[in-house]
C-alpha positions in Angstrom: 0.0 0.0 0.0 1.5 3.3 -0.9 0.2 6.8 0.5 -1.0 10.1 -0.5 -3.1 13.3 -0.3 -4.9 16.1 -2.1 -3.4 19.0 -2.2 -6.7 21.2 -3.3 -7.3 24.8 -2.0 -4.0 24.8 0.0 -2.1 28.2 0.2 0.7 27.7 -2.4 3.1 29.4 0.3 3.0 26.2 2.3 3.7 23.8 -0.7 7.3 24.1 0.0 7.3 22.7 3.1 4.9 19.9 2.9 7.2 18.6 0.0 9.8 18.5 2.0 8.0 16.7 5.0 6.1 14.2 2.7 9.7 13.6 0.6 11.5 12.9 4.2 8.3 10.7 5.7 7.7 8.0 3.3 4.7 9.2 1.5 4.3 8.3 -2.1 2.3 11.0 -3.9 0.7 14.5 -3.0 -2.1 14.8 -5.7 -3.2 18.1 -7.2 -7.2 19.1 -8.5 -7.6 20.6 -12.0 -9.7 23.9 -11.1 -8.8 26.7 -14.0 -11.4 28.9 -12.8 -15.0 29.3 -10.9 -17.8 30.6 -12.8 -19.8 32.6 -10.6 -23.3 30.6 -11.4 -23.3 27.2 -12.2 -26.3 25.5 -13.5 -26.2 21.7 -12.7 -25.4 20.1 -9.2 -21.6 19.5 -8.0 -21.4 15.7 -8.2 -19.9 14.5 -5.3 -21.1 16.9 -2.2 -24.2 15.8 0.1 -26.2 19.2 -1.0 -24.5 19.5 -4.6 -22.9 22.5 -3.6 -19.3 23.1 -4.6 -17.7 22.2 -1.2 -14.7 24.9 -1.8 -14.8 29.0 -1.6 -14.8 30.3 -4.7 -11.7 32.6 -3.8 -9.5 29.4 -2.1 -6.2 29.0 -4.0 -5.9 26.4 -6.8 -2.4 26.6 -8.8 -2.7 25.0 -12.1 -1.1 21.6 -11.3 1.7 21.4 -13.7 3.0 24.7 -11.7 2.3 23.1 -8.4 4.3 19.7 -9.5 7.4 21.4 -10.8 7.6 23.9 -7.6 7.4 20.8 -5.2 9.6 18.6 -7.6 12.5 21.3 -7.6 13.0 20.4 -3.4 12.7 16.8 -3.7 13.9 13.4 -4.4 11.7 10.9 -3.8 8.1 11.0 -3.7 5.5 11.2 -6.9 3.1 13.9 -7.9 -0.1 14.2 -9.9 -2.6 15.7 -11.2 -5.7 14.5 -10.5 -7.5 14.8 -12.4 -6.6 16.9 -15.5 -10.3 17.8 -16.8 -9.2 16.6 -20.5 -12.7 17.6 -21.8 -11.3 21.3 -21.6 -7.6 20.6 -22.7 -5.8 20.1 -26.1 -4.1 16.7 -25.3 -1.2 17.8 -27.9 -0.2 20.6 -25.6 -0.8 18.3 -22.0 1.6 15.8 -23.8 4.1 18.7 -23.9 3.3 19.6 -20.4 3.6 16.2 -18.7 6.6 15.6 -20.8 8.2 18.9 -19.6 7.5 18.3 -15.8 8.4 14.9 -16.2 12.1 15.9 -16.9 12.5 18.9 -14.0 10.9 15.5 -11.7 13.1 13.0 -13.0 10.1 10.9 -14.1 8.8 11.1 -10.5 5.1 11.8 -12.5 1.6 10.2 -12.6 -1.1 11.6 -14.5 -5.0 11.5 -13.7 -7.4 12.3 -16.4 -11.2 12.8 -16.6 -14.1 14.3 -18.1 -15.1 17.2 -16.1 -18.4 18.4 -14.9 -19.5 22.2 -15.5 -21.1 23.0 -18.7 -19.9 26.6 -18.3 -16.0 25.3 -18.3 -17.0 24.1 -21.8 -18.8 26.9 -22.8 -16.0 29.6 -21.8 -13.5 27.3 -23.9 -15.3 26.5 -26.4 -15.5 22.8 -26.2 -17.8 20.4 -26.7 -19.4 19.2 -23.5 -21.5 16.0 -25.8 -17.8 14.9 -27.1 -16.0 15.0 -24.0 -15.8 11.1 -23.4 -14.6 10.4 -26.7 -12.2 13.5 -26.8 -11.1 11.9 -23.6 -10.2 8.2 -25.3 -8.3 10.1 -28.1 -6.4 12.2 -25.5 -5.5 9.0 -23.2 -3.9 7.9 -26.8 -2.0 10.8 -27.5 -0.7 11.3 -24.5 0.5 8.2 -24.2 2.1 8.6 -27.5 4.1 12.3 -26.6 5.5 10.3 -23.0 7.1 7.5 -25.4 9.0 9.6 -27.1 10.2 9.3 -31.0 8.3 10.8 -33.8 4.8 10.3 -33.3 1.3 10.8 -35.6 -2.4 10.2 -34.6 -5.1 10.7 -36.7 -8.9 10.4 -35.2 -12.2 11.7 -35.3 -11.4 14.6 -33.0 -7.7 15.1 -32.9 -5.5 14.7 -36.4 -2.3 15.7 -37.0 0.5 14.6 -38.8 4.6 12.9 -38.2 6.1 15.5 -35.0 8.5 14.6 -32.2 8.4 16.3 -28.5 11.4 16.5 -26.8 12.5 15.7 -23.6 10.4 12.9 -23.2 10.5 10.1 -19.6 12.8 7.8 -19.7 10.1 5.8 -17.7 7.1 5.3 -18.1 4.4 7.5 -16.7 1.1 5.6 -15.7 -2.1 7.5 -16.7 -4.9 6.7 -14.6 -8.5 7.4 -15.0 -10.9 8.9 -12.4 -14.8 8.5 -12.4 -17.4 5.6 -11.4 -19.0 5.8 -13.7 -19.7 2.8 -16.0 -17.7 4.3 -18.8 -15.0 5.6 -17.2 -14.4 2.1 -15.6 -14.4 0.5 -18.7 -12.0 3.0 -20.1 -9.7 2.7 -17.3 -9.3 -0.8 -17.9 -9.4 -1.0 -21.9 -6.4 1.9 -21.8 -5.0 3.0 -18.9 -2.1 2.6 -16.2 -5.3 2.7 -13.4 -7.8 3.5 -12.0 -8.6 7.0 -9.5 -11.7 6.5 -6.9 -13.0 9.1 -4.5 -14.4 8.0 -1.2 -15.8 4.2 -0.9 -16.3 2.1 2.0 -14.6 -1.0 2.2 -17.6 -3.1 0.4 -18.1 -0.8 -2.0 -14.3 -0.8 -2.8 -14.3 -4.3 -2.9 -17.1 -4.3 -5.6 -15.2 -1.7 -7.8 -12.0 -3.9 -8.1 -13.8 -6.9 -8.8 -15.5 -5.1 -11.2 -12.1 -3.6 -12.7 -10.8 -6.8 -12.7 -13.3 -8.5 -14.6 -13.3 -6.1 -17.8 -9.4 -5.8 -17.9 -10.2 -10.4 -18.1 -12.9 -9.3 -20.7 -10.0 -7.1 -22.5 -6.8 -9.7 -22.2 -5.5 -6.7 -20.0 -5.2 -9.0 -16.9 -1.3 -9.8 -16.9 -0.1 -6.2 -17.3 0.2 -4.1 -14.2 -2.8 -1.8 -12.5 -3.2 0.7 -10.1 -6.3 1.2 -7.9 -6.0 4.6 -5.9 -9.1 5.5 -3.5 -9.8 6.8 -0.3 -11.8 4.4 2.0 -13.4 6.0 5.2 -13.7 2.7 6.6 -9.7 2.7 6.9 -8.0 4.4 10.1 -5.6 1.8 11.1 -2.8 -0.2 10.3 -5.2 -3.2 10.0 -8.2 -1.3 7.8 -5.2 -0.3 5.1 -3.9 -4.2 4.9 -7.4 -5.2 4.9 -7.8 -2.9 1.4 -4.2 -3.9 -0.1 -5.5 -7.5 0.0 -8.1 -7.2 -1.9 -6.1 -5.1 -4.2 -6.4 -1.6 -3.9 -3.0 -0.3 -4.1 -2.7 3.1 -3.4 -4.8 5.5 -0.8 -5.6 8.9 -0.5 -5.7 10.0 3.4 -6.3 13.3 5.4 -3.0 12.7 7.6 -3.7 15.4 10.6 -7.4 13.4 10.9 -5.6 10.0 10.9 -7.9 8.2 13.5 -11.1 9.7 12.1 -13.8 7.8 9.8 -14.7 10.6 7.6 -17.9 10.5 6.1 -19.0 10.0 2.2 -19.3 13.6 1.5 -15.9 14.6 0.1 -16.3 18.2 1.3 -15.2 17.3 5.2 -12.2 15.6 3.0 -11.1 18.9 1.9 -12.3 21.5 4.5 -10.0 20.5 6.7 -7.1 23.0 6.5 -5.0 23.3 9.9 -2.1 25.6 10.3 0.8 24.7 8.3 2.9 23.0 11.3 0.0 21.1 12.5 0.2 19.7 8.6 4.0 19.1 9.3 3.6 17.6 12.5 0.8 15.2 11.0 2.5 14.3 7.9 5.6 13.2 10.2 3.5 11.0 12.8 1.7 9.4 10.1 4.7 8.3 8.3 6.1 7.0 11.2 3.0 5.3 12.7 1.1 4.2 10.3 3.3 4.4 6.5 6.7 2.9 7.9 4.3 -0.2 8.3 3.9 -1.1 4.9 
């Protein structure tokens, strides 16, 4: 089992220091939300909040998160960063292959990407994009990006995205796993037909359990079965040493935690995930204990 946590909303003066801390504790990943900007009125429900509310101020900090990964990449060694999830429905994957293969290099390969739909018909309106096309945009994107990361002259011609023989230099020199988020029906199927893994938000143990299966029988129905896979998801079910064994054997590999709350069951309302924003030392402090109580298990 590997460990991480989202970054979203945090004051980008802090970022430093949480690097550092996670770099020197044993943590795998910090993770980074995709939030280019806020429209003021927003006509359909937010997804994954109790009251379908937005569960973040409208004013709260978000960096874009290729900036945020190359700040924190420049003061450490060790640990992995991604974005997650990179609203591809709203991005030109040409230009995110250039990105990811950019950041890749200042983070020595250190570099995971998360990729999804995205939800806000306004995001698609103010960028003139297609809100209908986004899930097959978002197959042709998982493509080309995979091509810019491998390097070598590369072409890709498709429905929505066509262009002709181009190389993109520096590319990895390893490879860089592109997971998918959503729970969607679709999204499962497309994280097992074509990507590195699969991203979760918050599922109880059961419900985890029926999401791997799940992932597990249509990368069988796909011949994927062999090749590696990731399952990232934070489980409020899982507060101890025990609870995160309990998920690794039934194959969930990586978690997403809220390290100063380490004893406490949130809820499945993902705004108490994220509205939980100590001081920065308290952060420090927390990120420290739980590497040494709970990380330097695994």
């Amino acid at each position: 089992m590997r460990f991480g946590f989202h970054m979203f909303g945090f004051p980008p003066d802090e970022f430093r220091d949480i690097a550092i801390a996670c770099d020197a504790s044993g943590w795998d990943h910090v993770a980074f939300g995709d939030n280019p900007f806020n429209p003021k009125v927003v006509r359909i429900p937010y997804p994954h909040s109790a009251d379908g509310k937005r569960f973040w101020d409208l004013t709260d900090p978000v960096l874009d998160p290729w900036i945020a990964i190359t700040h924190m990449a420049t003061v450490t060694k060790r640990m992995r960063f991604m974005p997650a999830v990179l609203r591809m429905g709203i991005r030109k994957p040409l230009m995110e292959g250039k990105m990811a293969c950019s950041v890749a290099s200042v983070a020595n390969d250190r570099l995971a990407i998360g990729v999804g739909l995205g939800w806000m018909p306004e995001e698609f309106e103010f960028t003139n994009e297609q809100m209908s096309t986004r899930g097959a945009r978002l197959d042709e994107a998982i493509d080309i990006l995979k091509l810019c990361l491998g390097g070598g002259f590369i072409e890709y011609h498709g429905k929505y995205y066509d262009f002709d023989s181009l190389i993109m230099e520096p590319h990895p020199k390893t490879k860089v796993p592109i997971y998918v988020g959503g729970h969607a029906d679709n999204a499962l199927r497309r994280a097992a037909l074509k990507a590195d893994g699969w991203l979760g938000l918050l599922h109880p143990f059961e419900e985890a359990k029926a999401y791997v299966r799940k992932l597990a029988a249509l990368r069988r129905e796909y011949g994927r079965e062999k090749e590696p896979f990731d399952i990232l998801l934070q489980c409020p079910d899982a507060t101890t040493v025990d609870d995160f064994k309990r998920l690794e054997d039934i194959g969930v590999t990586h978690t997403w935690v809220v390290p100063w709350a380490p004893v406490k069951a949130l809820t499945d309302d993902i705004t108490e995930m994220f509205n939980d924003d100590p001081p920065l030392q308290k952060k420090i402090d927390a990120i420290k204990r739980y590497g040494d109580e709970v990380i330097a298990k695994f």
